[in-house]
C-alpha positions as CSV (number, residue, x, y, z in Angstrom):
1,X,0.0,0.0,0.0
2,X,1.2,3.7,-1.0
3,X,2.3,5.9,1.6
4,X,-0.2,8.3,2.5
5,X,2.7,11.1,0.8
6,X,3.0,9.6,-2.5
7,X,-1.3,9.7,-2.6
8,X,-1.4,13.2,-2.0
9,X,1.1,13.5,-4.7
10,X,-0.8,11.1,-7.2
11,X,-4.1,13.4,-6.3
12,X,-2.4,16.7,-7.1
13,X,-1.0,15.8,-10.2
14,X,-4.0,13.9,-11.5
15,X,-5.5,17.2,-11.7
16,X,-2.7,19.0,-13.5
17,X,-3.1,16.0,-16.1
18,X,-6.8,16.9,-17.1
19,X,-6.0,20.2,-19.1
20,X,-5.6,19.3,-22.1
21,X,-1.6,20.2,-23.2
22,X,-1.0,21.5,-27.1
23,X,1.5,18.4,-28.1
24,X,4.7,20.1,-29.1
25,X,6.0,18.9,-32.1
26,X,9.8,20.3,-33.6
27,X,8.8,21.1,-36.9
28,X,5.9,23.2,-35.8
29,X,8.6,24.9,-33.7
30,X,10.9,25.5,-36.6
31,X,8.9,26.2,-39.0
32,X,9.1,29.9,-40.1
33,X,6.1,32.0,-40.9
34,X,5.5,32.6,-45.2
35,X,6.0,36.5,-44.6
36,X,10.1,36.1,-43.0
37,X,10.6,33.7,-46.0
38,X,9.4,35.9,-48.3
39,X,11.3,39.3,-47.1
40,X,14.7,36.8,-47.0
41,X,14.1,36.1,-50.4
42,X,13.5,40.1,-51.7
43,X,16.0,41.1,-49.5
44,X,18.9,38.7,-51.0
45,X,17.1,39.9,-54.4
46,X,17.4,44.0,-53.8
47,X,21.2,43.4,-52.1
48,X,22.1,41.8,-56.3
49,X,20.3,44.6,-57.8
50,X,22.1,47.3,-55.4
51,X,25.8,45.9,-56.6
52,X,25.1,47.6,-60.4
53,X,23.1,50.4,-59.3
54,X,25.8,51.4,-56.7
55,X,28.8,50.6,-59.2
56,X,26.7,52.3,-62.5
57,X,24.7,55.1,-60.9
58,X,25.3,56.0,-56.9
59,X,29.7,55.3,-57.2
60,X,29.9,58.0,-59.8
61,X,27.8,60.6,-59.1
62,X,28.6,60.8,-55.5
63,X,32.7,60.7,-56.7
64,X,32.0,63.7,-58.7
65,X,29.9,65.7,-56.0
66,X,33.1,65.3,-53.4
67,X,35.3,65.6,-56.2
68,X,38.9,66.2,-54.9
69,X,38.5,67.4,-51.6
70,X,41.6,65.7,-49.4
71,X,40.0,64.2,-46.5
72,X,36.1,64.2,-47.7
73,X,36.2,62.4,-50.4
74,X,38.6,59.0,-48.6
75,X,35.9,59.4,-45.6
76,X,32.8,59.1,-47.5
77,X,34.5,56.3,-49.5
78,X,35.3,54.5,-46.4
79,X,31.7,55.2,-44.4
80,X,30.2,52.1,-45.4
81,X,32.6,49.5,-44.8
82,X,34.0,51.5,-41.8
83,X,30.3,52.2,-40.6
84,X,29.2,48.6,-40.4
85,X,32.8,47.5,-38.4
86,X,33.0,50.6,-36.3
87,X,28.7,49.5,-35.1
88,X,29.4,46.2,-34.7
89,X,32.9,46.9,-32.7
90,X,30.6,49.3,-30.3
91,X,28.1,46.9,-30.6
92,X,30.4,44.0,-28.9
93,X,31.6,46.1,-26.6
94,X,28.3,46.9,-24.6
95,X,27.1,43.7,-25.9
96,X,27.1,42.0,-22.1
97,X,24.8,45.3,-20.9
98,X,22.0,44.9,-23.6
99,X,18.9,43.7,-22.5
100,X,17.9,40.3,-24.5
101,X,15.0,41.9,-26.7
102,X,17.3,44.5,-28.3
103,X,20.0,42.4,-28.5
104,X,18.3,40.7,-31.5
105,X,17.1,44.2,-32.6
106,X,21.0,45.8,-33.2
107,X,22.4,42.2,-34.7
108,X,19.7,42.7,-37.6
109,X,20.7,46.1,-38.2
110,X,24.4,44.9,-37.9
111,X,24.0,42.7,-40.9
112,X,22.2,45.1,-42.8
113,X,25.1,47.5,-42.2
114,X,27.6,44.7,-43.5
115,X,25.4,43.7,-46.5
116,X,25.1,47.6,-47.2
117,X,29.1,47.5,-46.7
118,X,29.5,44.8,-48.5
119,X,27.6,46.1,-51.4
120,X,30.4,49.0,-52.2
121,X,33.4,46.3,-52.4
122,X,35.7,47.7,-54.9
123,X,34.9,44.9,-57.8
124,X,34.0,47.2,-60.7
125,X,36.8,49.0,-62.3
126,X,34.3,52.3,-62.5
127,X,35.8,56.3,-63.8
128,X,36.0,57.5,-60.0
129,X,38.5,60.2,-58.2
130,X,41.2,58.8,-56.6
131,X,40.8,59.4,-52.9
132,X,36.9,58.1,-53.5
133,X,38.1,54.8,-55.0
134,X,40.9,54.6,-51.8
135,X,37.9,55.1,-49.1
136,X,36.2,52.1,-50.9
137,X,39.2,50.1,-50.4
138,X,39.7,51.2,-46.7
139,X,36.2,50.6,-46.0
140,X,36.8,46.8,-47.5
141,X,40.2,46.4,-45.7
142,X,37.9,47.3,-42.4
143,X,35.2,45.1,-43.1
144,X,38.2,42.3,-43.2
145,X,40.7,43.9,-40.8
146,X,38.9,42.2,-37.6
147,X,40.6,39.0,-38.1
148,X,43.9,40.3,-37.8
149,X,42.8,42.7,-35.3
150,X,41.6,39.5,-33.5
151,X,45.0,37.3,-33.5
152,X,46.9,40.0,-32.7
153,X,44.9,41.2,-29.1
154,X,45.4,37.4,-28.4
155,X,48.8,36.7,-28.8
156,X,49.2,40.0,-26.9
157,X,46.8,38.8,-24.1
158,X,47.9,34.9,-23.8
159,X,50.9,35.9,-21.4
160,X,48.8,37.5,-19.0
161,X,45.1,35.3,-19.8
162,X,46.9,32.3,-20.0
163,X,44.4,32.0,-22.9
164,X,43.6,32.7,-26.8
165,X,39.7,33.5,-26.1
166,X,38.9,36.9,-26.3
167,X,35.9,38.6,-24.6
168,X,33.0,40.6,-26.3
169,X,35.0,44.2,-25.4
170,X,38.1,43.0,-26.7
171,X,36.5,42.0,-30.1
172,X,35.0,44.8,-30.2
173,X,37.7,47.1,-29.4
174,X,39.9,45.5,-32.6
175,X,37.2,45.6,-35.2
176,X,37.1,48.9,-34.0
177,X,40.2,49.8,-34.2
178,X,40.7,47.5,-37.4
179,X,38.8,50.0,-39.3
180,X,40.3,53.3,-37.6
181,X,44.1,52.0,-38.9
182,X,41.7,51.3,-43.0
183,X,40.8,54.6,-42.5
184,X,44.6,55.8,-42.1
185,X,45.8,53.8,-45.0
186,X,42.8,55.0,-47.2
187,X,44.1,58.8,-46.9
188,X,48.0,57.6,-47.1
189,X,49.2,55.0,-48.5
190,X,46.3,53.7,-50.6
191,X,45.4,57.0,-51.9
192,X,49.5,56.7,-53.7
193,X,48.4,53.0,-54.9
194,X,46.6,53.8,-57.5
């Protein structure tokens, strides 16, 4: 015979048992709704068509409106590379102090400020001023400059951390600063490259 314990048990949960429970299945979990599907597919759609009308129409226009002014002209070059690295480096860096619902909110504008960035890579050989073209290749070198960046704040911190891993402040501080030293090579020695 049951303890009198485990009968008050069975009698409490017998009533939690009588809602009826939704069963949970895994692909009702994953599945995603038609509308996010949808907006993947016209966003991947509109980031191909931006790549000519940036390179054909926006590249040149915006090259002759800055024309040859010294430091102008390599910034605006370099804002949209630079932009996306310098948000995500601040991004990382108070990552640990967002709250969880915009936390989700600043990594999807993070990735639409790297496909943005990545949108202006120099891969068309278009008629633009020199220190424009040189900002588009500093804002490339700083949309790749955080994996050196990377190694190079761990082999400077493994003496003292004992360890490669890096936090969220210290990736964040070198993508910044990644993109600070493209910026510096876009106005020297890249403007002299080409």
């Amino acid at each position: 015979m049951a303890s009198p314990k485990k009968r008050k048990n069975r009698k409490r949960n017998r009533h939690k048992g009588s809602t009826a429970a939704v069963p949970h299945t895994r692909q009702a979990a994953r599945a995603e709704p038609a509308g996010r599907t949808a907006l993947i597919v016209a966003a991947t759609l509109g980031w191909f068509a931006l790549i000519p009308l940036f390179w054909l129409v926006l590249a040149p226009r915006i090259s002759e409106a800055i024309g040859e002014v010294p430091v102008v002209n390599t910034i605006a070059g370099w804002l949209p590379g630079g932009l996306a690295a310098v948000y995500t480096g601040v991004l990382l860096t108070v990552w640990e102090e967002l709250p969880k619902p915009s936390r989700d909110r600043q990594k999807a504008i993070a990735i639409a400020l790297w496909c943005l960035g990545s949108v202006t890579l120099p891969m068309v050989d278009a008629q633009l001023f020199v220190g424009y073209f040189a900002g588009l290749y500093a804002g490339m070198f700083a949309m790749l400059a955080w994996f050196p960046a990377w190694v190079l704040i761990a082999v400077a911190r493994r003496p003292f951390t004992h360890t490669f891993t890096l936090s969220h402040a210290a990736r964040g501080w070198g993508l910044i600063a990644g993109a600070v030293v493209a910026l510096m090579l876009g106005a020297g020695p890249l403007r002299y490259w080409f």
